[in-house]
N, C-alpha and C positions, 0 to 999 in steps of 0.2 A: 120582376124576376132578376134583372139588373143588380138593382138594389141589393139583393137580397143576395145575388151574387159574390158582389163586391163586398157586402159584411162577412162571409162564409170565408175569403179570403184573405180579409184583415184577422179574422181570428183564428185559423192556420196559422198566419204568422206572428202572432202573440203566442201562441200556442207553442212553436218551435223553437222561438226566439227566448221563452221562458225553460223551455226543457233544457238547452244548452248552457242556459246559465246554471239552473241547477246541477247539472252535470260535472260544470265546471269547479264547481265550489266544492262537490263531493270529493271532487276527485283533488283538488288540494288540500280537502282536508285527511282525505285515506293516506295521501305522498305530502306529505308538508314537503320534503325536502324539493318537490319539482320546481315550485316557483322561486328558488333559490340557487338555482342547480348554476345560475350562472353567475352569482358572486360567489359561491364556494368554488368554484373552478378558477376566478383570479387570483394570479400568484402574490403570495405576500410581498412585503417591500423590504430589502434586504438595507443596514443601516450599521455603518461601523461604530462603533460606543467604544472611547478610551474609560478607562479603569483605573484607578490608583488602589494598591493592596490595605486598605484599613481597618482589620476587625476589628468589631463584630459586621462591618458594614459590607467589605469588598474580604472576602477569605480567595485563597487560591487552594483548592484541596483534590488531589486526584488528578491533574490539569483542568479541572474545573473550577469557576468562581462560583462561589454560593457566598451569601451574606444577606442581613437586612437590605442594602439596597439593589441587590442583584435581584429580590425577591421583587424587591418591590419594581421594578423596571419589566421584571418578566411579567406581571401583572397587565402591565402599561402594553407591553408585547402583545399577549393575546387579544387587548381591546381594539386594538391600533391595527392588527392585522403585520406587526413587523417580524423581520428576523434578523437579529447583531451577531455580529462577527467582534469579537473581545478582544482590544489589542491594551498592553498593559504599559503604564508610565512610570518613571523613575521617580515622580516628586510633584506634588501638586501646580507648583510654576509649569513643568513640562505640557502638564494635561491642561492646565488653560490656554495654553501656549498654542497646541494643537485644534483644541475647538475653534480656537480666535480664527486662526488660519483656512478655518476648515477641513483641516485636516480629519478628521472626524466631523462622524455628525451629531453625537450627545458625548458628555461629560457624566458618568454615573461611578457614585462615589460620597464619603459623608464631605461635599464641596459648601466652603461657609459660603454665603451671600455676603458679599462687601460693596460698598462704593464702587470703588476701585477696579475690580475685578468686571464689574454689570458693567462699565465704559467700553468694555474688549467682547464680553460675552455675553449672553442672555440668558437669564433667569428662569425656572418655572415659579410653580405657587409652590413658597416652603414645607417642607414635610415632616421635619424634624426640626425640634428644638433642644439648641446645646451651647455651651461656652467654653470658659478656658478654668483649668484647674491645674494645681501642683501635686507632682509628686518629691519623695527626697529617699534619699535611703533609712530602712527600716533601724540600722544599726546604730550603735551610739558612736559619738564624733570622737570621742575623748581617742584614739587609736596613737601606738607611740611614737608614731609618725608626727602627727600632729601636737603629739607633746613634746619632742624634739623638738619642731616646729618655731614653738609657744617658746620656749626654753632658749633657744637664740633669738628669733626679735628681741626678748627683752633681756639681753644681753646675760643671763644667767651662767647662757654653758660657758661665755668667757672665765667667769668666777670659776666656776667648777673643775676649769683647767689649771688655774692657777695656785688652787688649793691642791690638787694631784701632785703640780711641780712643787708646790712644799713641804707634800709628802714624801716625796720621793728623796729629795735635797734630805728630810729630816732623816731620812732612812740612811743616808751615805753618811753622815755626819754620826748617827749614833755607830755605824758598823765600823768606822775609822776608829771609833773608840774605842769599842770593845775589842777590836783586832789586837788594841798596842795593852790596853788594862787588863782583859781577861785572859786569863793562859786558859782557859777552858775551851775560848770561843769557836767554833768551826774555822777552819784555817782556808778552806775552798771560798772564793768570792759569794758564787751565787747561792751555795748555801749559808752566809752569813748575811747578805741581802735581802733573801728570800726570810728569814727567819726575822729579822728586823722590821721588814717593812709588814707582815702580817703583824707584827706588835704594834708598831706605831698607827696601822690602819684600827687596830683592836681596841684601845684608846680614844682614837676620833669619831668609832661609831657605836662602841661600850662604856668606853672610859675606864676600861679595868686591863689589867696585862701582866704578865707574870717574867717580865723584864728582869734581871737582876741590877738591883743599885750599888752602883760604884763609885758614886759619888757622895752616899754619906745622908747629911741632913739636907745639904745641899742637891743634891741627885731627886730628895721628897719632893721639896719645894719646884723642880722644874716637872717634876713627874704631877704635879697637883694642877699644877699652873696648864700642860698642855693638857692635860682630863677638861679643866675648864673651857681651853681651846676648842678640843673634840667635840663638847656638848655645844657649843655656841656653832660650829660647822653644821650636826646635824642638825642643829634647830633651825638654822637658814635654807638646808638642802629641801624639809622637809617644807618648809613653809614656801618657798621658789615655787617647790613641782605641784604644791597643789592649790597655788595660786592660778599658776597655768592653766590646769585640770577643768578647775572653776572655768576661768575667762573663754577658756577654746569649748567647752559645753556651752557654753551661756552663746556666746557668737555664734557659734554654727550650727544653733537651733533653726529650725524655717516652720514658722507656724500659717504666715500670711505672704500677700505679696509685697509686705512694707519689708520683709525678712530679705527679701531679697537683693537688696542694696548691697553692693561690693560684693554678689556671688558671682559665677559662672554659671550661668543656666544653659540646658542645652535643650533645643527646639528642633522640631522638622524642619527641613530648608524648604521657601516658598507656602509656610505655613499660616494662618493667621496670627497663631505666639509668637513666630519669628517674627512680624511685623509689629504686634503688640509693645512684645519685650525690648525691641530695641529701641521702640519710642521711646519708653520707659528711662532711654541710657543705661540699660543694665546689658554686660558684655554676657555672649552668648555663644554657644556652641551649634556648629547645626550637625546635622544627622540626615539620611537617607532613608531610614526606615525607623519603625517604632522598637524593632529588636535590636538595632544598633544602639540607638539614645538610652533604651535599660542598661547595658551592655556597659555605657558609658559612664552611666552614672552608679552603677554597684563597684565599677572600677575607680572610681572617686576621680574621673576626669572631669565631671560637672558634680556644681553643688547640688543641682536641683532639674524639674523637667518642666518645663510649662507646655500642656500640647490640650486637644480637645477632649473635655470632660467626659464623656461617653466613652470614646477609644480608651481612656487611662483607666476608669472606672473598671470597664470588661476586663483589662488586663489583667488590673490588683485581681480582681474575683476569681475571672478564671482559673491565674495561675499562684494561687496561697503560699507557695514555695520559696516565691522570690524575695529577695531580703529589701519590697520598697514596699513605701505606706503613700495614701492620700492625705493632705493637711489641708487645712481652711477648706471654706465653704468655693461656690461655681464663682467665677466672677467674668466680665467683659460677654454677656449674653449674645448669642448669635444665630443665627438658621439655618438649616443646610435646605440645597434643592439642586435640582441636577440642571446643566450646562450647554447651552447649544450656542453653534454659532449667530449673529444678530441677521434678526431678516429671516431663520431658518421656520420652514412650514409648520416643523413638526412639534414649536413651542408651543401654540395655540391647543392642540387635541392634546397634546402630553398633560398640561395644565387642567383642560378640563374633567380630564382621567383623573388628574390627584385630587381635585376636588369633590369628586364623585366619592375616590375611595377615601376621604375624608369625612364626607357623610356617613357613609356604610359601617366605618368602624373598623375598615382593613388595616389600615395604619397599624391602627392604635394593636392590633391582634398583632401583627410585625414586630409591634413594641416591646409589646409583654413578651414575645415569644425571645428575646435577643436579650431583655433586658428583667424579666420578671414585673414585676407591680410597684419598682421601688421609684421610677421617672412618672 
């Protein structure tokens, strides 16, 4: 009876021991949210993020940043359990500048990966692929500035003054004349001047004039002789200015980046072009933003733009209005990924998030959505 006891007892407590588990299981499966009740109640981790303005990447719209890589960070946000606080930089030198320090805790922004740069900050896994590309003004060069220009280097417009002073000289010499020979002639100076020198100009650039001769067969002979003057003037004026024409088109063409030898390129300051181009030895402009460097280069302060192939691409597209064009193909390949200080926690999880959404296909939907199907 013992026995018999003691097994009556062990299976009560299988018995009880079985119902509670069941119970338990029901009951998290009726409330899923209970067995979690106490990591949804941990506060998220709040995380300052510097920002550089780049569309289509970092937009400022509303006092809001929206962009492909704002997107893609808020992503990273709700994996991660963060929350950033957006503080905005002057120039990508600045915002590295801040991460190194720690002055922030991530760098998010289309930020190339360099040598350089990975010795002060830390890298994630890249996200985007991009390079360097040219922009130039959409207009033609020939402008008469530039044939001006063209026209004094090669010494022309001295010529073209000295033929004026000849005109002018021929003009007082023939109004002396007619003053003392013709009783007809206007007796006021500048209307005998004035009437003169439209003949003598009428000759140099028609060769015809309706002059009265007063000199006979001799008066023919000088009258033939500067017809032939006039005709050899214009045939040099015309051949000068459109030598020029030629030369200043042909130079100030930029098809590649071999084009760019002896221009003025103007770059973002603290850029990867600015670093590029002045290895290059090509003299450069820098700029603070991407609306300044347009600005600068429709104003014809730079010949040309060297900045990141994506940002210039969105530009042209978006905005069809502006008087620049893209030339040649991407060149000088590079990667963007966003930037934390070295040693920081939050590289590790950040990275394994981009790899994640690298598999999934979020990217690439970020891609299309910014950029269409044409990358």
């Amino acid at each position: 009876m013992k026995k018999h006891g003691v097994f009556e007892s062990d299976c009560l407590g299988w018995v009880t021991r079985t119902f509670w588990i069941v119970g338990l299981a029901l009951l998290i499966g009726l409330f899923p949210g209970a067995g979690q009740a106490q990591d949804q109640g941990a506060p998220s981790r709040q995380v300052t993020v510097g920002v550089y303005e780049s569309p289509p990447f970092v937009i400022r719209e509303n006092g809001q940043y929206a962009g492909m890589a704002i997107e893609l960070w808020e992503s990273l946000e709700d994996k991660l359990g963060l929350t950033s606080t957006y503080r905005s930089y002057a120039s990508y030198r600045k915002l590295i500048e801040a991460v190194g320090s720690g002055e922030i805790d991530a760098a998010v922004t289309n930020l190339t990966i360099t040598r350089q740069r990975a010795q002060s900050i830390a890298f994630t896994q890249p996200w985007y692929d991009s390079g360097l590309r040219i922009m130039t003004p959409s207009k033609g060069s020939g402008s008469f500035e530039n044939i001006i220009d063209g026209l004094s280097d090669s010494g022309h417009l001295t010529t073209f003054a000295w033929l004026l002073i000849l005109a002018l000289f021929a003009t007082v010499i023939i109004t002396l004349l007619d003053r003392r020979l013709d009783n007809e002639f206007p007796r006021k100076w500048r209307e005998g001047l004035a009437d003169n020198f439209f003949h003598t100009m009428s000759i140099l650039t028609t060769g015809k004039t309706t002059h009265k001769n007063l000199f006979g067969w001799v008066g023919r002979i000088w009258s033939a002789l500067w017809m032939v003057l006039g005709v050899a003037i214009i045939a040099y004026v015309t051949s000068s200015i459109t030598s020029v024409m030629t030369t200043t088109s042909l130079t100030s063409q930029i098809h590649s980046l071999s084009d760019l030898s002896g221009k003025t390129v103007g770059v973002l300051g603290g850029s990867v072009g600015e670093d590029y181009v002045q290895n290059l030895g090509i003299q450069t402009r820098n700029y603070a933003s991407l609306d300044a460097s347009i600005q600068g280069l429709t104003a014809g302060e730079v010949d040309a733009l060297v900045g990141d192939a994506p940002v210039l691409e969105y530009f042209a597209h978006s905005q069809p209005g502006q008087p620049v064009r893209l030339v040649g193909a991407v060149f000088h390949p590079d990667k963007y990924g966003f930037g934390f200080p070295l040693q920081s926690d939050l590289l590790r999880p950040v990275t394994l998030e981009l790899l994640g959404l690298h598999e999934h296909g979020d990217i690439r939907k970020l891609r299309v959505k910014y950029f269409g199907n044409t990358r």
